[in-house]
Each structure stands twice: as structure tokens, then as C-alpha cells.
C-alpha positions in Angstrom: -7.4 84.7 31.1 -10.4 83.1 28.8 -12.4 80.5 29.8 -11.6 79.3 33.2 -11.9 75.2 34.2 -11.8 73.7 37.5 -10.5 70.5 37.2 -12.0 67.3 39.5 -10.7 64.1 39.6 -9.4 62.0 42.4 -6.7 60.4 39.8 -3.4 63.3 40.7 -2.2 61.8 37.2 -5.5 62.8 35.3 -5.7 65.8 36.9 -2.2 66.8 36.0 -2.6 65.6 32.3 -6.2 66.9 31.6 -4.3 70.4 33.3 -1.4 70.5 30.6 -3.8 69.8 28.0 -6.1 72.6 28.7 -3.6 75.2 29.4 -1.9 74.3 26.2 -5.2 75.8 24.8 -4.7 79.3 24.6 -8.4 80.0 25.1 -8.3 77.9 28.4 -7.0 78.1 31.8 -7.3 75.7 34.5 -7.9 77.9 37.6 -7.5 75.1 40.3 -8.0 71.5 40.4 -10.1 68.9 43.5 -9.9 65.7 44.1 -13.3 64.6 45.4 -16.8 65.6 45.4 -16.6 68.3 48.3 -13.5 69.9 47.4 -15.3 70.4 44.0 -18.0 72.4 45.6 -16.1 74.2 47.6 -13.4 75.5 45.0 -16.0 76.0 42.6 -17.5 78.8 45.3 -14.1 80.1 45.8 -13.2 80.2 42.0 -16.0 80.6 40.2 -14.8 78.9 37.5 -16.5 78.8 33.6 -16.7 75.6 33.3 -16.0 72.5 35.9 -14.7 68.8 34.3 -15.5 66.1 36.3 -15.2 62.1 37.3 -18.2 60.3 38.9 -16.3 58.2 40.6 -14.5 59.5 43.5 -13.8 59.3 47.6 -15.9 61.5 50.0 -18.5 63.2 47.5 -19.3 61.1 44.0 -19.5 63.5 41.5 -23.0 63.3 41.1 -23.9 64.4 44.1 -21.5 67.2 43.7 -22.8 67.9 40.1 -26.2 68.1 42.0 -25.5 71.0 44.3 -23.2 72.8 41.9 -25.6 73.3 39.6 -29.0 73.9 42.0 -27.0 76.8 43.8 -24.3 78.2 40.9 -25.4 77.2 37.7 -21.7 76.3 36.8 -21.6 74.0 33.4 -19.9 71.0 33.9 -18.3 68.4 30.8 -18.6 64.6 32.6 -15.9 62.0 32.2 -17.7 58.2 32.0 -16.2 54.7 31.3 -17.6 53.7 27.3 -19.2 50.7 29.5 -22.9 49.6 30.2 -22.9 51.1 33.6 -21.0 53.8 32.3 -23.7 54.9 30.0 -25.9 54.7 33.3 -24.0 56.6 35.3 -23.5 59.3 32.7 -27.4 59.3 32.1 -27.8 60.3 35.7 -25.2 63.3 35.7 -27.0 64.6 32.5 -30.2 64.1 34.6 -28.5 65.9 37.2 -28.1 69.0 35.3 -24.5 68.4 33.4 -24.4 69.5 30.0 -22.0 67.2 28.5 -19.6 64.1 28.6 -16.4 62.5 27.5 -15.1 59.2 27.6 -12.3 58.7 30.2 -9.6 56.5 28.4 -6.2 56.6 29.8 -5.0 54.8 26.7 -6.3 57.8 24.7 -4.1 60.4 26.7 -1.0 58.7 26.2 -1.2 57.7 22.8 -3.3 60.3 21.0 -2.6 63.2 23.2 -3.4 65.8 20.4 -6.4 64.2 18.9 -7.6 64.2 22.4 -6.3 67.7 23.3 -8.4 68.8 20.3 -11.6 67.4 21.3 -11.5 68.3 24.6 -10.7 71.8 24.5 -13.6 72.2 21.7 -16.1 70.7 23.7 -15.0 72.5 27.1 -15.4 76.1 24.5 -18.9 74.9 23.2 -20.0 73.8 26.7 -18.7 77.2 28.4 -21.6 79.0 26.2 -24.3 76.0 27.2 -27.3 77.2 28.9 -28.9 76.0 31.8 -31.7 73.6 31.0 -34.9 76.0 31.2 -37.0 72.3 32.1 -35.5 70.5 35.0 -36.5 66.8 34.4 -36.1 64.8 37.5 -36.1 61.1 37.9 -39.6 61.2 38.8 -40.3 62.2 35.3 -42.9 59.1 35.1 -45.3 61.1 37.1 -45.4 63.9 34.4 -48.8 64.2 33.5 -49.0 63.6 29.5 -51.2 65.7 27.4 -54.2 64.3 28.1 -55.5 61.4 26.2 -54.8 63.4 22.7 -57.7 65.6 23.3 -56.2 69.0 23.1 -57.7 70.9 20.8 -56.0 71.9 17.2 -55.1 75.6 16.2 -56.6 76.4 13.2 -53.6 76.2 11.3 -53.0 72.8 11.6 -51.2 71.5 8.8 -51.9 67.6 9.0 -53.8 64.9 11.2 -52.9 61.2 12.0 -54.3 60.4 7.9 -51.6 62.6 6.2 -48.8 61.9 8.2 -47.2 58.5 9.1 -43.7 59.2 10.6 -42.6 61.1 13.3 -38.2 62.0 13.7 -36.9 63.8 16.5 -33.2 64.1 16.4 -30.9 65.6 18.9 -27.3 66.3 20.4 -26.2 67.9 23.6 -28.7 68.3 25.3 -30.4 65.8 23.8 -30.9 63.3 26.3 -32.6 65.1 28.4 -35.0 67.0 25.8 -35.7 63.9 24.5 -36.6 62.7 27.9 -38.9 66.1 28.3 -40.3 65.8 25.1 -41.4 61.7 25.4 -42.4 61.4 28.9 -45.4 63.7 27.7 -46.3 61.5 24.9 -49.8 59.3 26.0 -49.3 55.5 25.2 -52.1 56.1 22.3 -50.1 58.0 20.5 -51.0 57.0 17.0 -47.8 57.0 15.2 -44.3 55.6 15.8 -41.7 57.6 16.0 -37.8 57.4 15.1 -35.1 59.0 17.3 -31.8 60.2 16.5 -29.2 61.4 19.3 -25.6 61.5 18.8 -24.1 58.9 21.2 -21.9 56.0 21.2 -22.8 52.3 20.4 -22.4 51.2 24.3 -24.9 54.5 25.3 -27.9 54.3 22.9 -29.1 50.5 25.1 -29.1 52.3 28.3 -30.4 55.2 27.3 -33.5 53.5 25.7 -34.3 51.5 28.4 -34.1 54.4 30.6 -36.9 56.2 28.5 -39.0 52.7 28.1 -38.9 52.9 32.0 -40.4 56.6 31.6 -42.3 57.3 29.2 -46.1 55.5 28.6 -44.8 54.5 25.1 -42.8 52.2 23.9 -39.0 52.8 23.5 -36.5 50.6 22.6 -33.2 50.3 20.3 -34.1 49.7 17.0 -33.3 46.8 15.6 -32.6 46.0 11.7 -36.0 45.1 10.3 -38.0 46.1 13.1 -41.9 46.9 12.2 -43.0 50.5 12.7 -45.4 50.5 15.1 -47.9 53.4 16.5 -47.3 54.3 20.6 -43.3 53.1 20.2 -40.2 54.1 19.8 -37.1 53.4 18.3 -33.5 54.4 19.0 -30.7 54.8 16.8 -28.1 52.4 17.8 -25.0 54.1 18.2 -22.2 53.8 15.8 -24.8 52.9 13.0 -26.8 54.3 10.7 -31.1 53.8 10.9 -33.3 54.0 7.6 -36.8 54.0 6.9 -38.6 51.8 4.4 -42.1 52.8 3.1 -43.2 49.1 2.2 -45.9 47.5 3.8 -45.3 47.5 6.9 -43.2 50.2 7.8 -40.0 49.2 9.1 -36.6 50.5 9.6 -33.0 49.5 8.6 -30.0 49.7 11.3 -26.7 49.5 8.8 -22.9 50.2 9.3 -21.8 54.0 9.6 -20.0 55.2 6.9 -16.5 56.6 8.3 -17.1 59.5 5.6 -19.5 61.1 8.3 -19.0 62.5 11.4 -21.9 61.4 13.2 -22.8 57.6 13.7 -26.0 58.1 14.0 -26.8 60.8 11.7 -30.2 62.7 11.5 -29.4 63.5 7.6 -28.9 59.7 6.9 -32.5 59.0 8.6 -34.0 62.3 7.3 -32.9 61.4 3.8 -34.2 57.8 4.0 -37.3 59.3 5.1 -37.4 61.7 2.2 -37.0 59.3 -0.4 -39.4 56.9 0.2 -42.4 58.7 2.7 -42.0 62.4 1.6 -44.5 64.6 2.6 -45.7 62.6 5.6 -42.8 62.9 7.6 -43.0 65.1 10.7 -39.3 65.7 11.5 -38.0 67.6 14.5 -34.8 69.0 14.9 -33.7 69.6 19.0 -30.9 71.1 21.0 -27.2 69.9 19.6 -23.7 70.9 18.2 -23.4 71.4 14.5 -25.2 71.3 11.4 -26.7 67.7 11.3 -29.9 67.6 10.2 -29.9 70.4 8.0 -29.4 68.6 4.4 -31.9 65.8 5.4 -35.0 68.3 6.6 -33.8 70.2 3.2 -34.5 67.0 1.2 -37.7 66.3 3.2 -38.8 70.1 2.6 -38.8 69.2 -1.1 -40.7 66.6 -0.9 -43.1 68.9 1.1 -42.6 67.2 4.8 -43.3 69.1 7.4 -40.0 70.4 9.9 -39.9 71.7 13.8 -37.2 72.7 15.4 -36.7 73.9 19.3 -36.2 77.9 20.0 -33.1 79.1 20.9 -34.1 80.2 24.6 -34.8 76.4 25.5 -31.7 74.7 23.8 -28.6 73.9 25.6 -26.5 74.2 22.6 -28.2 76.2 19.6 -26.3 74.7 16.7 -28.4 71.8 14.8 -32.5 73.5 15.7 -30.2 77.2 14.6 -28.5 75.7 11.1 -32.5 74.3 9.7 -33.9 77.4 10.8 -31.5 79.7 9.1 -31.7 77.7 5.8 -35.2 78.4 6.0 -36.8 75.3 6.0 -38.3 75.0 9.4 -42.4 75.1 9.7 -42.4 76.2 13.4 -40.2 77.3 15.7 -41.0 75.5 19.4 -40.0 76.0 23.0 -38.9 72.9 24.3 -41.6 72.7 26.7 -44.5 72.9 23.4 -43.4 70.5 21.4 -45.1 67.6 23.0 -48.2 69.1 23.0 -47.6 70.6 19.6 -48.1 67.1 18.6 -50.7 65.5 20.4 -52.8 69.1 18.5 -51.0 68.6 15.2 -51.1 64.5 14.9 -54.9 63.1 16.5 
């Protein structure tokens, strides 16, 4: 049978047209479909499917809620649907807070126009999310009241490698998963922290607003979506807008570019652009950390930075949702440490003082 999917929507036509395009996937079948919140919960009991798609939006049960108790009580991975709107990227924040793994864009236009583009991406993402793991750190909305590490005073190992005088860049980039590790990782962070830091995750151009002011609310530091031009600036923050690309410049002050994606690549924003940028003109006082995602990106950047003798993280397999980008740098040999999700914040409040 291969991977099972429950379908949940309370649209009958989306339900029947996300169905045909699954099954048309030989690695897929869609087990049974429900058409709100509770029905959800209770075929997922009943079926025990692989993985469960679902809308937010929907009569007697949201699908948040029901994302909520599926995946407290059976740990079922679930692929979210979410409107490419504002309050969209909102609502889709919350179901990743709530424990799903990934999400999709839900664009009728899409189905009946570019059914096997849309066919294609679907069924990939429903395989790559059917071998997710469960988030070993459950975040929770509280996250504010998440103690950082205190005041920067942790002491360093004795194989430190650098201190706040040798580097002057931090880069955390991320995937699925992403989201939320980034939220792990920066809600630790003190607001004294005494170097900026640049963040990549793959996410459209209407997410990356919402999704910094979400972590601004947070975290003690600064966040916000970078802006072209915008100073670099120690205790802050700044997001890669979505559908662009961000750069670093090393002349006084410190500031990064935001310019237009090239179609060439596949991700808009890409951690290789902003790696690479960081290579070529900071070098070997670059910190760059490479979290939970799907693919490869990352890999040729933190190998440019690696020449110019930068220093590269990159989370464990145990603590990533999806083991493809932190997996592709540590297999071409060019990571430093390997880090647990739940280390890597105070990994650098010992390694950067």
C-alpha cells in the first residue's frame, strides 16, 4: 500500500482533487478523507494513517486544534495547507508551533491549471514529510518565559575556538523545521548578545514579515526583516526576506544587501548566496550554522567559508525534523561541531563572550 494519507478538508472538491492526485502517485494511497477538525481525529485513530494533510480553516474543529491533539496523543506527521496571505503566514506559524512539520499553499488556481507541477510537489513533500521526526523540543507559545543562558556567563570549554574579538558574524540557516528551531535556538539568546546575527529560512516573500515579528515578540533580541542597507548591529536580528536574496558587506559598518532572486536557484533565500557573501568579504570570522531542512543548501557556501577558515555548526541528526541540509555539510566534511538542537544556544553564549 506505501505511504498512507488521510485527507482533511471541509472543501468535498479539494478533498476529491488532492485524493486523485495522491493516488496517482504510486508511492501513496489516500486511506480516507474528513471534513472537519473532529472527524480528523477520529479517522486518524481509526486509520492510523502515515501522514495526515490538512486545512486550518474548517467547521466544528479548526485544524489547529485538531493538529494539537493529533500530534500530543499519536505523533502522526501532518503537511498544512495556508492561504500565501499575511494572516496566512500567521496561521501557518501557529500549526508549525502546534507540532506540524510542514506546509503548502492552498491555491485552487494552481490545481486546475498546473495539476502536474502541483501533483509533483505535493507527493514529494507528503514522502519527505512521512520520514519527519517528531520535534524532540516542544516550543510552546510561552516560549518568552524560556530562561536564556544566563547573562553570557557560562563558562567556555577549553576548546574554544574564538571569542566576541575574532568573530563578527553569526548565520543560522534553516528549512523544515526551521521555524520552529529557529524559534528554540533565539528565544535563548540574552539581549546582550554581542554580535548580530543573519538568518536564513526557506519561505515565501508574504511569510518571512510574520514570521519575524513573531520571533521579535519572543525572543530578548532584536528580530526583524532585513532590509537592503540595513546596519549590522550586536543583540539583533535579521531575516531573509522571502523570494530575495540577502548579502553581507564587510565595510564599515556592517550591513547587509536584500537583492532580487536569481530564477537559476531553487531557493529564494538561499543560505549558499548569504554564506558565499559572507565568505568573500568576512572569512574567517563567520560563525555559520546549518539547522534542520530538505536538500543540500548550504553546503557550497559553508565550503567557501571553510576555505577561508570560518568556523561551521550544524544540528545532529536525532534533533532535526528533516536531516537533509545539517547531513549534506557534515558529510562533505566541513562541519566544526556537530550540535543537538537543544546546545546550540548555549554553544554560543560559551563560544562567542
Amino acid at each position: 500500500m506505501g505511504i498512507k494519507v488521510l485527507v482533511v478538508d471541509d472543501s468535498g472538491f479539494f478533498r476529491r482533487r488532492l485524493s486523485e492526485l495522491i493516488n496517482a502517485d504510486p508511492r501513496l494511497t489516500v486511506v480516507g478523507t474528513a471534513a472537519n477538525g473532529q472527524e480528523a481525529i477520529d479517522e486518524a485513530r481509526r486509520l492510523r494513517p502515515d501522514v495526515i494533510t490538512m486545512d486550518y480553516e474548517m467547521p466544528v474543529m479548526d485544524g489547529i486544534t485538531a493538529l494539537r491533539q493529533i500530534h500530543k496523543t499519536l505523533g502522526i506527521p501532518v503537511l498544512m495547507f495556508s492561504s500565501l496571505t499575511y494572516e496566512g503566514a500567521r496561521v501557518t506559524l501557529d500549526a508549525l508551533d502546534a507540532g506540524a512539520v510542514d506546509y503548502l499553499p492552498k491555491n485552487f488556481e494552481d490545481i486546475s491549471k498546473h495539476p502536474d507541477e502541483l501533483q509533483r510537489i505535493l507527493c514529494e513533500r507528503i514522502v519527505l514529510v512521512s520520514g519527519s521526526r517528531r520535534r524532540s523540543v516542544e516550543v510552546t507559545p510561552g516560549a518568552q518565559q524560556v530562561p536564556p543562558v544566563g547573562g553570557l556567563t557560562a563558562p567556555a570549554p577549553a576548546t574554544r575556538r574564538g571569542t566576541a574579538r575574532s568573530f563578527q558574524l553569526v548565520i543560522i540557516g534553516a528549512s523544515t523545521g526551521g521555524p520552529m528551531a529557529l524559534q528554540e535556538v533565539l528565544t535563548r539568546i540574552p539581549a546582550n548578545f554581542p554580535l548580530p546575527i543573519l538568518l536564513v529560512q526557506h519561505m515565501p516573500g508574504t511569510f518571512t514579515k510574520a514570521f519575524a515579528e513573531r520571533l521579535d515578540r519572543i525572543c530578548q533580541i532584536g528580530i526583524h526583516e532585513a532590509v537592503d542597507g540595513d546596519v549590522l548591529k550586536p543583540g539583533h536580528a535579521y531575516l531573509a526576506p522571502g523570494g530575495k536574496q540577502m548579502l553581507v558587506e564587510s565595510r564599515s559598518p556592517m550591513r547587509v544587501r536584500v537583492v532580487e532572486g536569481d530564477e537559476r536557484l531553487n531557493y529564494k533565500p538561499s543560505l549558499d548566496v548569504t554564506f558565499g557573501s559572507a565568505a568573500r568579504d568576512i572569512g574567517a570570522r563567520v560563525l555559520g550554522i546549518v539547522l534542520t531542512g530538505m536538500g543540500a543548501d548550504g553546503r557550497e557556501g559553508a565550503r567557501l567559508l571553510k576555505a577561508q577558515g570560518a568556523t561551521i555548526w550544524a544540528q545532529d541528526e536525532a534533533s532535526s525534523v528533516i536531516y537533509g541540509m545539517p547531513m549534506a555539510v557534515a558529510r562533505a566534511g566541513l562541519t566544526d561541531e556537530i550540535l543537538s538542537l537543544q546546545r546550540v544556544a548555549p554553544r554560543l553564549c560559551e563560544e562567542i563572550h
